[in-house]
N, C-alpha and C positions, 0 to 999 in steps of 0.2 A: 719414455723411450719411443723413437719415431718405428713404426710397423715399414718393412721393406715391404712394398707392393709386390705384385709377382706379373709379371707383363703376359705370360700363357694363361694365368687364371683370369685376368679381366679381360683377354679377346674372347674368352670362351665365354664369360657371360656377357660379352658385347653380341656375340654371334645368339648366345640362346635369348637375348632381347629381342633382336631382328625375327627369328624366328616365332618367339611366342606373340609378337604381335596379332589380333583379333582374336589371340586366346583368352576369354575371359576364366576360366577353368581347365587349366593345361593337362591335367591326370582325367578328367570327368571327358574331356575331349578325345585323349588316347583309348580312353577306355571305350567308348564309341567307334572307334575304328577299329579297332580290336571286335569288338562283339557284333557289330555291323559291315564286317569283312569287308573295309572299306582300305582294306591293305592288300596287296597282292605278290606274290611270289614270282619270283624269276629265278631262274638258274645259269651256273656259267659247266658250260662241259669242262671234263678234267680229261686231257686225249693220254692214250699210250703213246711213247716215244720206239716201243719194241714192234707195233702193230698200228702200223701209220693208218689214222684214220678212226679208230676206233675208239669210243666214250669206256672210260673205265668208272668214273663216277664224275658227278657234278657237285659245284658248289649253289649251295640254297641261299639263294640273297631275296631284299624285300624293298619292296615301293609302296608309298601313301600316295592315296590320292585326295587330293584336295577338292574343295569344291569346285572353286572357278579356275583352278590353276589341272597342269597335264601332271602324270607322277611324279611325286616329290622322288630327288634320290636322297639315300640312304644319310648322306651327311646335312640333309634339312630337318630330319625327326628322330634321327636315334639320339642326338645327343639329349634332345628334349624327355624322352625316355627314360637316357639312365639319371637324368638330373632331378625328374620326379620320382626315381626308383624303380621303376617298373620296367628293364630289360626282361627280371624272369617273367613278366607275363606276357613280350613281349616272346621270348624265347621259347614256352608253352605252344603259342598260336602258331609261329610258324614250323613248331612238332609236329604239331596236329595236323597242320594245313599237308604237310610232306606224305604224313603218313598216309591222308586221304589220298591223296594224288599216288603214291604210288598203291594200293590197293585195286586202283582203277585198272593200275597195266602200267609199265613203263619200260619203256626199251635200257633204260639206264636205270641197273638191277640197285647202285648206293650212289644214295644224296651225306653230303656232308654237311652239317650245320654247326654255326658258329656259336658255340659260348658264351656269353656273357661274365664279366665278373660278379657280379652279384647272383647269377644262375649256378655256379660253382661253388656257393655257401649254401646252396637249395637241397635240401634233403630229400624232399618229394619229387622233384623234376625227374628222377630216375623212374621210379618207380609210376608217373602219370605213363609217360612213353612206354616203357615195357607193355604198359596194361593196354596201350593204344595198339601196339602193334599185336598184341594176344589176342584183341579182339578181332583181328581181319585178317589174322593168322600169317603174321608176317616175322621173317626172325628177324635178330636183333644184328645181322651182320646187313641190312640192308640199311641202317644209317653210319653215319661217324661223327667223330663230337673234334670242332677246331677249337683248338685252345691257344691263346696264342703266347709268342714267349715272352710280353710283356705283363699280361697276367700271371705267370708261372712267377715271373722274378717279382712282383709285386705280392699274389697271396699265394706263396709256396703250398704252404699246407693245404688249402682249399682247392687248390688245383692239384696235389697228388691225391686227394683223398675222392676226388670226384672222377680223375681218370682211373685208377685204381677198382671203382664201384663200377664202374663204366664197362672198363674190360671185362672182369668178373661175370657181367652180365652178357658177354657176346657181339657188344660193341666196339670198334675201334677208335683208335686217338691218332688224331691230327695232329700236331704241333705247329703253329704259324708263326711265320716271320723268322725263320732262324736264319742265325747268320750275320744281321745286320750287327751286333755285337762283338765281342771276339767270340769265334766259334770255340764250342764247348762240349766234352762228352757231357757235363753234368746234368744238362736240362733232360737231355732223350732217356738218360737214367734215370732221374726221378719221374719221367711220368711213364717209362716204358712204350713208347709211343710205336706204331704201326707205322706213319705216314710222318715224312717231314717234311715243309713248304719250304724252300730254299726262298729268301727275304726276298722284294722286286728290285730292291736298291741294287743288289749284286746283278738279278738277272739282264736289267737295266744299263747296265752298265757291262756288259759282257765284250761288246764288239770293240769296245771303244779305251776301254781299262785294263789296263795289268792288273790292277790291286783288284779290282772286281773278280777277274779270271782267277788272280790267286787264292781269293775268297772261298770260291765255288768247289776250288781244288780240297781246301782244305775241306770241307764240309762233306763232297763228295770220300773222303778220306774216316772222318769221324761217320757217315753213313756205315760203312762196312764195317766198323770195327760193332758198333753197337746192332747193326742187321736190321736197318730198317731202310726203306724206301723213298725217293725222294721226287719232288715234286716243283717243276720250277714254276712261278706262279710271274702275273706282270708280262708272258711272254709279248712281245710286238712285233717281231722281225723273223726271217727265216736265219738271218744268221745266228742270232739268240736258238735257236731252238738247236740249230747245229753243233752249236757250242755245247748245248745238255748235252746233246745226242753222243758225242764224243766223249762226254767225262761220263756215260754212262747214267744219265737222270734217266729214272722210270715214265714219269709222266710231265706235264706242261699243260699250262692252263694260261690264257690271258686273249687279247682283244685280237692279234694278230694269227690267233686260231680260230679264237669263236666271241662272239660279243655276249654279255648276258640276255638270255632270251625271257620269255613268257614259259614257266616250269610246264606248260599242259606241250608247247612246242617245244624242248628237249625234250621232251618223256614221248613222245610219240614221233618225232624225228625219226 
């Protein structure tokens, strides 16, 4: 019987070929940069739409640096990551890294950090963070956990069971990318979520689409009935932000507000 090829899984390992190139040892490598903090933190501001101007939280993103090249972004080494399995120690480091930084000081009181699918079957990953922030005496409402909703619809249970531990603990949940599907109460119910990222697809698409605008409507609609908070993400345009500002989105985050900075320049901005 002939095997159907699959054309998204062999660009992805066309792409992590290109990339592991001069890797002789691609895990013993990350793990070097990882332990030789030869990765660095950036963040992007998340602004209020009700208090024009003001950072309510940031999202925590990450760059490698190469040797002879400037920072790698984010889509030249994560996928090398989770292909050698190591996003949770990947997701660890930039814990750590967050919680250092803010212990220092930081004018932007919550960082939000991204989940991993494999970091949501992690038992311990809860429990390293609490002890991180217990040590420098910081609560647990000073991060949030993004989970996004193609995880949620891929490992149901391991993404309620990690949001669920999560809250319990003082933390809040993110939900990412909602929307871009048919919108749905079902997701924001099972993980009970604080914070929803309204998808870029829609936000993107705001000035210029009906269906986009109808999109946002409904979502903005399933936000109130479940009472949680929305967040457009992707913003680029004043018109876009107008558009939230009008259906009532809480917050907006994207390039056309703020570009991702160096996390020591948010936090002390």
């Amino acid at each position: 019987m002939t095997s159907i090829r699959d054309p998204h899984q062999d660009r992805l390992f066309e792409q992590l070929e290109r990339q592991l190139t001069g890797w002789e040892d691609p895990p013993a490598r990350l793990m070097q940069a990882l332990r030789q903090n030869e990765l660095e933190l950036y963040a992007q501001p998340i602004f209020s739409l009700r208090d024009a101007g003001t950072i309510a939280m940031a999202e925590v993103l990450v760059r490698m640096r190469e040797e002879e090249r400037a920072l790698l972004p984010p889509g030249m080494f994560l996928p090398v990551f989770e292909y050698c399995g190591m996003m949770h120690e990947l997701d660890r480091w930039v814990a750590r890294q967050t919680v250092a930084r803010l212990a220092r000081g930081s004018r932007v009181r919550r960082f939000t950090l991204n989940i991993s699918s494999q970091t949501l079957s992690d038992a311990s990953y809860l429990k390293e963070i609490v002890a991180e922030l217990a040590r420098v005496r910081l609560p647990a409402a000073a991060l949030a956990f993004e989970i996004s909703e193609e995880d949620l619809i891929a490992l149901p249970a391991s993404a309620m069971e990690f949001a669920s531990a999560a809250r319990n603990l003082g933390f809040s949940i993110v939900l990412d990318g909602f929307g871009r599907r048919a919108a749905s109460l079902a997701p924001l119910r099972a993980l009970s979520v604080n914070y929803v990222k309204v998808d870029g697809v829609i936000v993107l698409g705001l000035e210029n689409s009906a269906i986009a605008r109808n999109k946002l409507e409904a979502v903005v609609q399933i936000s109130k009935v479940v009472g949680v908070e929305l967040i457009g993400e992707c913003v680029e345009t004043p018109g876009a932000i107008e558009h939230l500002r009008k259906q009532g989105v809480a917050y907006a985050q994207g390039y056309g507000m703020s570009r991702p900075a160096p996390i020591d320049q948010v936090a002390a901005a």
